[in-house]
C-alpha positions in Angstrom: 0.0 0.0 0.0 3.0 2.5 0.9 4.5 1.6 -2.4 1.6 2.2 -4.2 1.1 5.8 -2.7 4.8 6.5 -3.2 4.4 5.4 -6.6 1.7 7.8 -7.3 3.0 10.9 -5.7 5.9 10.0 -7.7 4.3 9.9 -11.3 2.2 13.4 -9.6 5.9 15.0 -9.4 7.1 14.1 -12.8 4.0 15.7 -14.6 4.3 18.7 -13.2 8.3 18.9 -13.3 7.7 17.8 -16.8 4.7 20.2 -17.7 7.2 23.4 -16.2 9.5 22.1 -18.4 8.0 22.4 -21.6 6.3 25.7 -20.7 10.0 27.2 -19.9 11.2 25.6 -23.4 8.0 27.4 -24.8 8.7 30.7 -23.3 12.1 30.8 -24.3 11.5 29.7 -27.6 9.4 32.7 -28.2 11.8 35.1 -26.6 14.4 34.0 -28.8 12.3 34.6 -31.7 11.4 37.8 -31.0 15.0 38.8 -30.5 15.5 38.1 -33.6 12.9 40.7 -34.5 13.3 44.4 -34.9 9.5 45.7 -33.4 8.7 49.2 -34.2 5.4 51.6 -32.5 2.3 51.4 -34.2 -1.2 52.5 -33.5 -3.5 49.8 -33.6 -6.7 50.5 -33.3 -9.4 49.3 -30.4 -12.7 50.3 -30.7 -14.8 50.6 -33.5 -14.1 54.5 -35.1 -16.7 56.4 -37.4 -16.1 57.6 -40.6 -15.3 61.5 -40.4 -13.6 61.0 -36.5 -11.2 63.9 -36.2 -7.7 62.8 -35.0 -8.0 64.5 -31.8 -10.4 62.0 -30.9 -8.8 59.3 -31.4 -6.7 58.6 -28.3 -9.5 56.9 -26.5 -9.7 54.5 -29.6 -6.5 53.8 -30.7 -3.4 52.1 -28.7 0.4 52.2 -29.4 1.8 49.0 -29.7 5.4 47.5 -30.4 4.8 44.8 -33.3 8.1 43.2 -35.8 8.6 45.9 -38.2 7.9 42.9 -41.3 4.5 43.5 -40.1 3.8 46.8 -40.2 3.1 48.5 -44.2 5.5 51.6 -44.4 2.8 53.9 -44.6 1.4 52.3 -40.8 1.3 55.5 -38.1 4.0 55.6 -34.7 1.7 58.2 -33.2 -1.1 60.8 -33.8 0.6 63.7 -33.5 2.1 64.5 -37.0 -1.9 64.0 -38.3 -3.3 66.8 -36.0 -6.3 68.4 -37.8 -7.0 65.5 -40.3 -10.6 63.0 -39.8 -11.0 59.6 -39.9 -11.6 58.4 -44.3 -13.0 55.6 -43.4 -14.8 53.3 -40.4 -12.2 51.8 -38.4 -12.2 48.5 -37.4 -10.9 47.1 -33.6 -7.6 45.2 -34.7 -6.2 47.0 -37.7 -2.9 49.4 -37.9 -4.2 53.0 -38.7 -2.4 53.8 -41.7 -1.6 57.4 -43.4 -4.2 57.2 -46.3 -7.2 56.1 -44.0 -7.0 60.2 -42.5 -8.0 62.9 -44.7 -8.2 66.5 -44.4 -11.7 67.5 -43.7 -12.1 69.5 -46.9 -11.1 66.3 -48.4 -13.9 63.7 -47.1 -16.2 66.7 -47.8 -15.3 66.3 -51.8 -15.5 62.2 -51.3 -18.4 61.4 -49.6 -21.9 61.1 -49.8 -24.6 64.1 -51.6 -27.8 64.6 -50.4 -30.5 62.6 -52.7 -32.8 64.5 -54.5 -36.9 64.2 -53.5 -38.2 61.4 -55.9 -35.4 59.3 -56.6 -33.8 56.2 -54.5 -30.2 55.1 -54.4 -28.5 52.2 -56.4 -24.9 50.5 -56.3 -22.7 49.0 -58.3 -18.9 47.5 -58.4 -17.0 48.8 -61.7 -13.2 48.3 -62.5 -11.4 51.9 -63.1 -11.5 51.5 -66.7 -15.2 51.3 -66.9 -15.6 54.9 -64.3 -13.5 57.7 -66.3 -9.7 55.8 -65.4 -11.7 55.8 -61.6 -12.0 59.7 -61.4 -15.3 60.2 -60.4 -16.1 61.3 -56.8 -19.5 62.2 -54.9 -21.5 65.1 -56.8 -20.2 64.3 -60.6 -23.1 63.6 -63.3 -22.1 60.1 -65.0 -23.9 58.5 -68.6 -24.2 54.9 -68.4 -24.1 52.8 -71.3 -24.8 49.2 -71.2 -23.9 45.9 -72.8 -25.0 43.3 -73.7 -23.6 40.0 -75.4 -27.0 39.1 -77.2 -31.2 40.0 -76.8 -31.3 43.4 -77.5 -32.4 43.6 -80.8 -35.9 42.5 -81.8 -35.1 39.6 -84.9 -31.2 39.4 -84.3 -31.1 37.9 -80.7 -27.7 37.1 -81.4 -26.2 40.3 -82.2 -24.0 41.9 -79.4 -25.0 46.0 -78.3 -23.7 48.8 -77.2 -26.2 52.1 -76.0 -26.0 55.2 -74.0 -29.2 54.2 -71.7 -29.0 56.5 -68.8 -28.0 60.4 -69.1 -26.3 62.5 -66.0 -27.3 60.2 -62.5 -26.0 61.9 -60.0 -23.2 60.3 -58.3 -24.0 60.0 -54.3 -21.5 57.9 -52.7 -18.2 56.3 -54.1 -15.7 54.0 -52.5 -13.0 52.6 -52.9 -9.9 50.9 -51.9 -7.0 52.6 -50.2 -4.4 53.4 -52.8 -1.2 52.1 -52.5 1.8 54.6 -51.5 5.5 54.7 -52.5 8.3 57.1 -51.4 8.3 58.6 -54.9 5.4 61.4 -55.5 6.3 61.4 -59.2 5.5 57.2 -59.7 2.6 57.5 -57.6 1.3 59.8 -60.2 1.8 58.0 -63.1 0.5 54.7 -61.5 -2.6 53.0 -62.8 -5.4 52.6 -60.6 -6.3 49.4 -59.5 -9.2 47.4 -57.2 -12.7 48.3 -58.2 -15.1 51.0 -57.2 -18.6 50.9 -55.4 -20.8 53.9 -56.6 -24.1 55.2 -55.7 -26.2 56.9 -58.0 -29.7 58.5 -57.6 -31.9 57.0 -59.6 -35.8 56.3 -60.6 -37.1 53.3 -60.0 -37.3 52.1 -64.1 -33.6 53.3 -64.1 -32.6 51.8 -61.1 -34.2 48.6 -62.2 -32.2 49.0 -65.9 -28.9 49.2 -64.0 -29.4 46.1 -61.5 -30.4 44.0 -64.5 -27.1 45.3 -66.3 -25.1 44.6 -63.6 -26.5 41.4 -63.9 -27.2 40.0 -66.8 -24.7 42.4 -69.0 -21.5 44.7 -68.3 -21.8 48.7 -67.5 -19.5 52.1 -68.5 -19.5 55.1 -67.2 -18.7 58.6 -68.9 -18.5 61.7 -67.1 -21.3 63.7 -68.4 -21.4 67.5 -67.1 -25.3 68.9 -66.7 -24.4 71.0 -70.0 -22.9 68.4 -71.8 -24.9 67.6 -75.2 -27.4 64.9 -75.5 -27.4 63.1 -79.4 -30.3 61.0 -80.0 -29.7 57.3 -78.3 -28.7 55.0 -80.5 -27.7 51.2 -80.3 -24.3 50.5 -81.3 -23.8 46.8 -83.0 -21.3 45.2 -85.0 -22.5 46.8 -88.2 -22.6 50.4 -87.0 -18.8 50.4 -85.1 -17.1 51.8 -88.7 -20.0 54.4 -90.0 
């Protein structure tokens, strides 16, 4: 019986002596790993922030903390203070590294956000790459055409035949958004670069219209011009195959 019990307190020792031993290997497996590491400050995010927050507001929110610098994008914020006067582009999401191009000057999310609708009409969105919205230069307040197309069923006896037509003159543009853009060092490149990830606008819109642009978005593929309230209306005419060269 006293065998037994020295037996088990035995085994009881070993665990534990064991179970210290791989937590110390543990720990200084991960210290070792992190010396390894250069960690730099960035401010991470907390709480949930509203679009249009201004900076100064943002301490509550917002923590600094010390992450390996492979982590953190170049354009990833040490501190608020060089961003003093700026707001909040976008919500802001418990978890993420506030970086530069999510703060705006006020001014700025003034020009980019949404417009008022006007009395009568209801709001519509759809996802277009650059190349379909004016090379992705349209912002809240512009006028847009939108011509639509479709591979086949538009004309009555050639269901077939593929189509092109201005549909929808100067919607108002509401809301747009979009991706944060991708910064480099060099001013003069970032210029130059092409745009890229797609855009989700708003337009006001009747119902009929709004109804024309879901089934485009669809069923078929949608372009966007920039069309000015003084810009010229032609007659509407449907573009096929036969009518490209006249």
């Amino acid at each position: 019986m006293k065998s037994r019990l020295i037996a088990g307190a035995s085994a009881i020792v070993l665990a534990l002596v064991g179970g210290i031993l791989v937590f110390a290997y543990t720990a200084n497996a991960d210290s070792r790993a992190m010396a390894g590491l250069e960690t730099v400050n960035v401010v991470v995010v907390q709480e949930t922030v509203p679009a249009g927050t201004p900076v100064e507001e943002l301490a509550e929110s917002v923590d600094i903390e010390q992450q390996p610098a492979t982590a953190v994008p170049s354009t990833a914020l040490a501190d608020l203070t060089s961003s003093a006067g700026k707001v909040t582009a976008v919500e802001l999401v418990p978890g993420e590294q506030l970086l530069a191009e999510r703060l705006l000057a006020p001014e700025e999310l003034q020009i980019l956000g949404a417009v008022e609708i006007p009395k009568g009409l209801q709001e519509v969105s759809f996802q277009l790459e650059p190349q379909r919205v004016v090379g992705g230069r349209v912002i809240a307040g512009d006028h847009v055409g939108v011509y639509i197309s479709l591979d086949a069923g538009a004309i009555e006896g050639r269901p077939e035949e593929p189509t092109t037509q201005l549909v929808l003159h100067k919607l108002l543009v509401t809301a747009v958004q979009r991706a944060p853009l991708p910064t480099t060092e060099n001013p003069e490149q970032d210029a130059q670069a092409l745009p890229e990830g797609s855009l989700l606008l708003t337009v006001a819109a009747t119902d009929t219209d709004a109804a024309r642009l879901i089934f485009a978005a669809e069923f078929g593929r949608i372009w966007l011009s920039k069309e000015p309230l003084e810009a010229k209306e032609s007659k509407p005419e449907v573009i096929e195959k036969s009518e490209v060269y006249r």
